[in-house]
C-alpha positions in Angstrom: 122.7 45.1 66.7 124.1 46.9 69.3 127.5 48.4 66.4 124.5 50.2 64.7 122.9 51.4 67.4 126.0 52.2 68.8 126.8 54.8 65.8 123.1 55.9 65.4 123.2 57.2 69.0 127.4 58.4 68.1 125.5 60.7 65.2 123.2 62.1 67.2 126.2 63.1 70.0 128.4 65.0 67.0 125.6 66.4 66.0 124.8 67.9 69.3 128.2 68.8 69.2 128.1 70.9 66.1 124.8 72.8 67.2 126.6 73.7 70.3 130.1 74.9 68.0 127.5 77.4 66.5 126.4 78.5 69.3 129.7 79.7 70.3 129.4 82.1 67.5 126.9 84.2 69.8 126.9 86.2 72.8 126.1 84.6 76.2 123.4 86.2 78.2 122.7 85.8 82.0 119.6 87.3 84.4 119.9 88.0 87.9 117.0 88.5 90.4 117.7 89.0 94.0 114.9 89.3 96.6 114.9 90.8 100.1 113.0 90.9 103.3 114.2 92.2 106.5 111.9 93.3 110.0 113.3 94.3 113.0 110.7 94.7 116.5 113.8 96.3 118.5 116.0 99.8 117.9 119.8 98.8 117.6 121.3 100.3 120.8 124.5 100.4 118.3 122.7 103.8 116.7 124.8 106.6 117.8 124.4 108.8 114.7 121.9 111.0 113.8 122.4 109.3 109.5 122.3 105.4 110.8 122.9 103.5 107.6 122.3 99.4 108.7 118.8 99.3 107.8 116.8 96.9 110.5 113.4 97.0 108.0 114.0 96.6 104.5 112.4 94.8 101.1 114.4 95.3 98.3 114.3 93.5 94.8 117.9 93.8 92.4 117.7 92.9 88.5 120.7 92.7 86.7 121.4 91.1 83.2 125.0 90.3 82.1 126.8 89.8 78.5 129.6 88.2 77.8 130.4 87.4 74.0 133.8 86.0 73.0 135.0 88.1 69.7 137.5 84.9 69.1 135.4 84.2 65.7 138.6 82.5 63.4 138.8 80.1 66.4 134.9 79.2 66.8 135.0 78.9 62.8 137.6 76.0 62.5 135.9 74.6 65.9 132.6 74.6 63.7 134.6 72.9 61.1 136.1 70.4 63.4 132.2 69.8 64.9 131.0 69.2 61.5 134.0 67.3 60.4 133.5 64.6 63.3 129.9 64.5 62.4 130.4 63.5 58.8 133.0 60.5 60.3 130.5 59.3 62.7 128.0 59.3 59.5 130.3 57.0 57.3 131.4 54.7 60.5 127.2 54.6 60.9 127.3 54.0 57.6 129.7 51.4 57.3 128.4 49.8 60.6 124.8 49.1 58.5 126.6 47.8 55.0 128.9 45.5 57.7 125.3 44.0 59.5 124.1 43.8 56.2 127.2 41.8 55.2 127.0 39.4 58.2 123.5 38.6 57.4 124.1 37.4 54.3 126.8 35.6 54.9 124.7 34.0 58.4 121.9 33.7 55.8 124.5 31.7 53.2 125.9 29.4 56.1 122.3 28.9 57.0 121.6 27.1 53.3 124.7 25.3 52.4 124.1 23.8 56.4 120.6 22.5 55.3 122.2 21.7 51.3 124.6 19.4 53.7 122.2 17.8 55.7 120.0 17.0 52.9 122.9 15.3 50.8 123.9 13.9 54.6 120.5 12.5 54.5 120.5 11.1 51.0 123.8 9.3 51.6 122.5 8.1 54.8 119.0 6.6 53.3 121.1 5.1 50.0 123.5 3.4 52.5 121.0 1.6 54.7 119.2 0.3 51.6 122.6 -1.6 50.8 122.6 -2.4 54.2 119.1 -4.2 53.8 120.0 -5.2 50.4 123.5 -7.1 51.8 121.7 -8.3 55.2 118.8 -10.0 52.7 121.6 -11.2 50.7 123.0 -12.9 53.5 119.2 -14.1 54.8 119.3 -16.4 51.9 123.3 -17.3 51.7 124.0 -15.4 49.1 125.9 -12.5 50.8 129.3 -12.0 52.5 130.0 -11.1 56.3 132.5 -8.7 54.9 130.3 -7.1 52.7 127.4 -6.7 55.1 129.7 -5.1 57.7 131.3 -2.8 55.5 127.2 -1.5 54.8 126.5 -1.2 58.1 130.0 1.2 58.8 129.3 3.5 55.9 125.3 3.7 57.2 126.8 4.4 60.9 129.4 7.0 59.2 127.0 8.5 57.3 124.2 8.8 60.0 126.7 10.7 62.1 127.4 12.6 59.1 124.1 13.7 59.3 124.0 14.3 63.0 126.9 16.9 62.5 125.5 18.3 59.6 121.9 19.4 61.6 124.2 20.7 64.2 125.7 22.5 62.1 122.3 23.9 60.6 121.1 24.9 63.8 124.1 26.8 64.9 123.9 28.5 61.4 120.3 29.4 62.3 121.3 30.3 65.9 124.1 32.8 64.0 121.4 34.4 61.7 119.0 34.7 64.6 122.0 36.7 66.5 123.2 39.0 63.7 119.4 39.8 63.5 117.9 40.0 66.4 115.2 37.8 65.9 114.9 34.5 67.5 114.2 32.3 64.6 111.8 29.4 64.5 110.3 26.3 62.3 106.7 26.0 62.3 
């Protein structure tokens, strides 16, 4: 379900979060490495002193290595706090996110039976009301029956067979549900 994953992948985010609060508890380092070439075929006109200084041919290499560490620790503390109070939230909203899927499967899962307890007693009440009607229309073969009576039968069977028809669409929407809150695509074999 996309809520849980949604809140897994939130936890993993705060907890990044909080690593990166305690990191601001040390310094910060940095390393510098500059590299140059220069060759020159020609003397500079330009050199009119005897102690030139612009050097034509040159290699030089520079190392340097910085430091920079913010003393500001009360502030980094309640940051850390903060970091590790967000994390606990996103743990209980996780939390909640898996006792609410769990929730809506059950209740897919309950919808999915009293849809199939309906279409059985749709189908019972169906079956028992085209017996009458084959009970009235064999009355009525032999002149003992009523015209009344035999269509009164046959509208109860009708209402009852659409009865049905509404109460397996209703079953396989209640199966289509489950298979959603899932994620499985559910089938009969």
């Amino acid at each position: 379900r996309p809520e849980a994953r949604m809140a897994e992948a939130g936890v993993k985010a705060r907890r990044v979060q909080e690593k990166l609060a305690r990191t601001n508890f040390l310094p910060d380092l940095g390393a510098v490495v500059r590299v140059g070439y220069g060759y020159a075929n020609k003397a500079d006109r330009d050199m009119r002193t005897l102690y030139y200084t612009g050097r034509l041919n040159y290699s030089q290499i520079y190392f340097g290595i910085a430091l920079s560490w913010n003393l500001d620790f009360h502030n980094d503390a309640f940051a850390l706090q903060k970091a590790r109070a967000e994390r606990r939230e996103t743990e209980y909203l996780r939390e909640a996110a898996r006792a609410m899927l769990g929730l809506e499967v059950e209740q897919a899962y309950r919808e999915v039976l009293d849809a199939e307890q309906q279409m059985s007693f749709s189908a019972l009440a169906r079956d028992r009301s085209w017996k009458l009607v084959v009970s009235e229309q064999t009355s009525s073969s032999i002149g003992a029956g009523n015209f009344a009576d035999t269509s009164k039968a046959l509208t109860a069977w009708a209402e009852y067979e659409f009865k049905y028809f509404e109460a397996v669409m209703k079953r396989n929407t209640a199966i289509a549900r489950l298979g959603r809150v899932t994620g499985t695509a559910l089938t009969e074999h």
